[in-house]
C-alpha positions in Angstrom: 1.3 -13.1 -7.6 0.0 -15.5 -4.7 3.5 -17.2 -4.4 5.7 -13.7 -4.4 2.5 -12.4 -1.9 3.0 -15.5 0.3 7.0 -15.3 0.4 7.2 -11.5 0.9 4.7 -12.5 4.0 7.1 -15.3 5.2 10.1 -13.3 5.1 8.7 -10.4 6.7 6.5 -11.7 9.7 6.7 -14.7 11.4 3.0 -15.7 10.3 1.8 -19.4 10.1 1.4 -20.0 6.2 3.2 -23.5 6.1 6.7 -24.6 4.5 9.0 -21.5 2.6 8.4 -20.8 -0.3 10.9 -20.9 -3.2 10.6 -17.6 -4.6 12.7 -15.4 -5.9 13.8 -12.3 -3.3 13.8 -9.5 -6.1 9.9 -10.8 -7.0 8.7 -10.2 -3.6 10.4 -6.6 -3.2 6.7 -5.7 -5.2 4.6 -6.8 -2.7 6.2 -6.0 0.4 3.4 -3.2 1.0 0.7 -5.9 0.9 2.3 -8.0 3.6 2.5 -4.6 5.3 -1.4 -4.5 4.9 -2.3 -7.8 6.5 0.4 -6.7 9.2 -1.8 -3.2 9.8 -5.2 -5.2 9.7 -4.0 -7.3 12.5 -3.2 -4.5 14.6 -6.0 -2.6 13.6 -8.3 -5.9 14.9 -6.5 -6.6 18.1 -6.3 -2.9 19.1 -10.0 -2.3 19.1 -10.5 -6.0 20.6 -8.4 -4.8 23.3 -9.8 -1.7 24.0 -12.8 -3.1 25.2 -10.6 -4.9 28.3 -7.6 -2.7 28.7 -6.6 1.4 29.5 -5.6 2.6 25.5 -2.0 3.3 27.2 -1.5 -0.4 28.0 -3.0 -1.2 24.5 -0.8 1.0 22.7 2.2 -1.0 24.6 0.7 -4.2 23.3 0.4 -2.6 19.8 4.1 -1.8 20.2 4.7 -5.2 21.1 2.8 -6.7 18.5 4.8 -5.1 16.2 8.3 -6.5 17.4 7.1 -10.2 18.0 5.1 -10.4 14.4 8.2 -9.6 12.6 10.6 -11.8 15.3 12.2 -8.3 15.8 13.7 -8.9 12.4 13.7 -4.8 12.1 14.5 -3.9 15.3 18.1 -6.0 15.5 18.5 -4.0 11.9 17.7 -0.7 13.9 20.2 -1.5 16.4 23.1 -3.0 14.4 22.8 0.1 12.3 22.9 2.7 14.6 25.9 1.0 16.0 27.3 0.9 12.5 26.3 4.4 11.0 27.0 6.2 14.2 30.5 5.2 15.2 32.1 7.7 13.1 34.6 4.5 11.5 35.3 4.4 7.7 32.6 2.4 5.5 34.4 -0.5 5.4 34.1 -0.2 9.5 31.0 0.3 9.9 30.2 -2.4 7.7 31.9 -4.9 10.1 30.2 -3.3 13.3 26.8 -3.7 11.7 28.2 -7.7 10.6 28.3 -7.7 14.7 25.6 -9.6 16.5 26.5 -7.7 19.7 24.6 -5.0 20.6 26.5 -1.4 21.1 25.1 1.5 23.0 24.2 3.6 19.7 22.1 0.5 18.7 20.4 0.5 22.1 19.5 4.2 22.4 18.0 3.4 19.2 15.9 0.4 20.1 15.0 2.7 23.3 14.0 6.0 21.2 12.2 4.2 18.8 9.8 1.7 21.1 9.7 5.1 23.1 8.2 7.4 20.2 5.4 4.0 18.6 4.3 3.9 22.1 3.8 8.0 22.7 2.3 8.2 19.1 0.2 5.2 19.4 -1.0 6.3 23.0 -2.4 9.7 21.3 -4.1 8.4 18.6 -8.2 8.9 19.0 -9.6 10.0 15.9 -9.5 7.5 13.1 -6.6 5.1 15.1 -8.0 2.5 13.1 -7.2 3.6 10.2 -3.9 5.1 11.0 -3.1 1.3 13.0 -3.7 -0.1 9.3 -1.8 2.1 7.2 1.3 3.1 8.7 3.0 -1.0 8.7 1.6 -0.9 5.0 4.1 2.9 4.5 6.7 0.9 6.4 7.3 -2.1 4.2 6.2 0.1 1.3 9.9 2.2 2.3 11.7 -1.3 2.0 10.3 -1.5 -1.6 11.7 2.4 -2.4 14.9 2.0 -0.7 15.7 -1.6 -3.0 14.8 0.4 -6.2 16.6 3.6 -6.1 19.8 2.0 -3.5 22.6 -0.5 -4.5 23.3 -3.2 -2.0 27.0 -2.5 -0.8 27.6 -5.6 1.0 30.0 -7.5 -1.7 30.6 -10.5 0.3 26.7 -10.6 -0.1 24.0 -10.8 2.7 20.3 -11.8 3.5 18.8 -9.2 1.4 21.1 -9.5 -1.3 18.6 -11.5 -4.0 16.5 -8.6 -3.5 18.6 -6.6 -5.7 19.0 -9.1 -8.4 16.2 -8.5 -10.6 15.2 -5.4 -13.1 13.5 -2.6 -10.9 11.3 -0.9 -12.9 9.4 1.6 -11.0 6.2 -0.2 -12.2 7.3 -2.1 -9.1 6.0 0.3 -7.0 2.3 0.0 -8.3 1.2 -1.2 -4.4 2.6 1.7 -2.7 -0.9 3.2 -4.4 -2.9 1.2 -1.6 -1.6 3.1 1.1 -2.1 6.4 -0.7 -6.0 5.3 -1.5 -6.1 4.4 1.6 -5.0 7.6 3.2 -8.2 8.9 1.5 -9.9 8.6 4.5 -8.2 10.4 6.2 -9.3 13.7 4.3 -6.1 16.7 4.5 -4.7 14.7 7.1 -3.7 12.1 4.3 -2.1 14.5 2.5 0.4 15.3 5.4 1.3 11.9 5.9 2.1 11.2 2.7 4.3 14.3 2.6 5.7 13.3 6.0 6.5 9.7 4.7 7.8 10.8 1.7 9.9 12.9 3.5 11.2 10.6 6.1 12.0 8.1 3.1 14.0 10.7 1.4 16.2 12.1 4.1 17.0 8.2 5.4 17.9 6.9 2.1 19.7 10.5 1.1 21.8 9.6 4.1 22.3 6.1 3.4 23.7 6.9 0.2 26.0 9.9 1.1 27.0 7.5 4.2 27.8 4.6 2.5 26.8 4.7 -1.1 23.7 1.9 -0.8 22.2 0.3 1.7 22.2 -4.0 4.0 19.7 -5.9 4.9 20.3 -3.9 8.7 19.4 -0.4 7.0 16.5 -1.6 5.6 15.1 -2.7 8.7 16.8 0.6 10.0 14.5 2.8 7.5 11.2 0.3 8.4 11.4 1.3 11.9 12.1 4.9 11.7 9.4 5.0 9.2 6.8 3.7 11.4 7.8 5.3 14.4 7.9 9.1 12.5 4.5 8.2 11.4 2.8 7.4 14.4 4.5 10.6 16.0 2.8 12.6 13.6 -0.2 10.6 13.9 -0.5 10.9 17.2 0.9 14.9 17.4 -2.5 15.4 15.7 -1.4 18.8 13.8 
């Protein structure tokens, strides 16, 4: 567990834990919500830090910031080279190639723009339990990659970064640490139960167009469905309904 932990970690942030691991991609997909976790804690602990220096809107932007640069924007070039991909009305083949392309297309920007644009707003109007929210909406994020690898095919056939994450048996057991987030969300009291319905329900509608789309899903859309997911989360966090 430690090893898959530690390599799901390193391939998801850019955090210091020493020289890669050597462990199989489809045994990390498990624990993907964890690294999410230690993501959300370290928010969570420089946000209040912060507040004690900053205005909350300029700590929101470093939240937002903190985001990009602890994954090395890993999920945000997915965003963009997707949105250049999905949105270009090409064949699947197509867009397939324009996702392949490291050059940034104006879908793929408005994306990156909208995006950043709706953390910072939601973040910025979070008061009552930010904390918490701070902590668990990274650990929903990731926790989407794991869903999206066991119910989507990877459709990339010349193969691709997150190809090996597809290679082992995904048994839904897999999903066991997507139940720290929902414990978590506990605290929360009814307002838990709405953002587990809202995340489910972002999840569902990305990955129901993914596969009507394209029939699966790249590395690029699952960094794609990451962002949307935390961005859709901390608008409704921040909406306060």
């Amino acid at each position: 567990m430690i090893k898959n932990l530690r390599g799901a970690i390193q391939f998801l942030t850019i955090l210091p834990l020493g020289k890669p691991m050597e462990a199989p991609g489809h045994r990390m997909v498990q624990y993907f919500p964890l690294a999410g976790l230690i993501v959300g804690s370290l928010l969570a602990l420089t946000d209040t830090g912060l507040q004690r220096l900053l205005p909350l809107n300029i700590v929101s932007l470093i939240d937002v910031m903190f985001l990009a640069v602890v994954t090395g924007a890993l999920h945000l070039d997915g965003l963009a080279d997707t949105a250049d991909g999905l949105f270009s009305h090409r064949s699947s083949e197509d867009a397939l190639k324009i996702m392949k392309d490291s050059r940034i297309g104006t879908m793929g920007f408005l994306a990156l723009v909208f995006v950043l644009g709706i953390k910072w707003a939601g973040i910025s109007s979070l008061h009552e339990h930010r904390a918490i929210y701070l902590i668990l909406i990274p650990v929903y994020a990731r926790g989407a990659f794991t869903i999206a690898i066991y119910f989507l095919d990877y459709v990339r056939p010349e193969g691709g970064t997150a190809m090996e994450f597809f290679a082992g048996n995904r048994s839904i057991a897999g999903l066991g640490w997507l139940l720290v987030p929902v414990a978590l969300s506990l605290l929360l009291g009814i307002r838990g139960v709405f953002l587990n319905g809202v995340f489910i329900g972002i999840v569902v509608l990305v990955i129901s167009y993914y596969r009507k789309r394209l029939g699966g899903i790249t590395g690029d859309m699952l960094g794609a469905l990451g962002e949307v997911t935390e961005a859709g989360l901390f608008l409704f966090a921040g909406v306060g309904l």
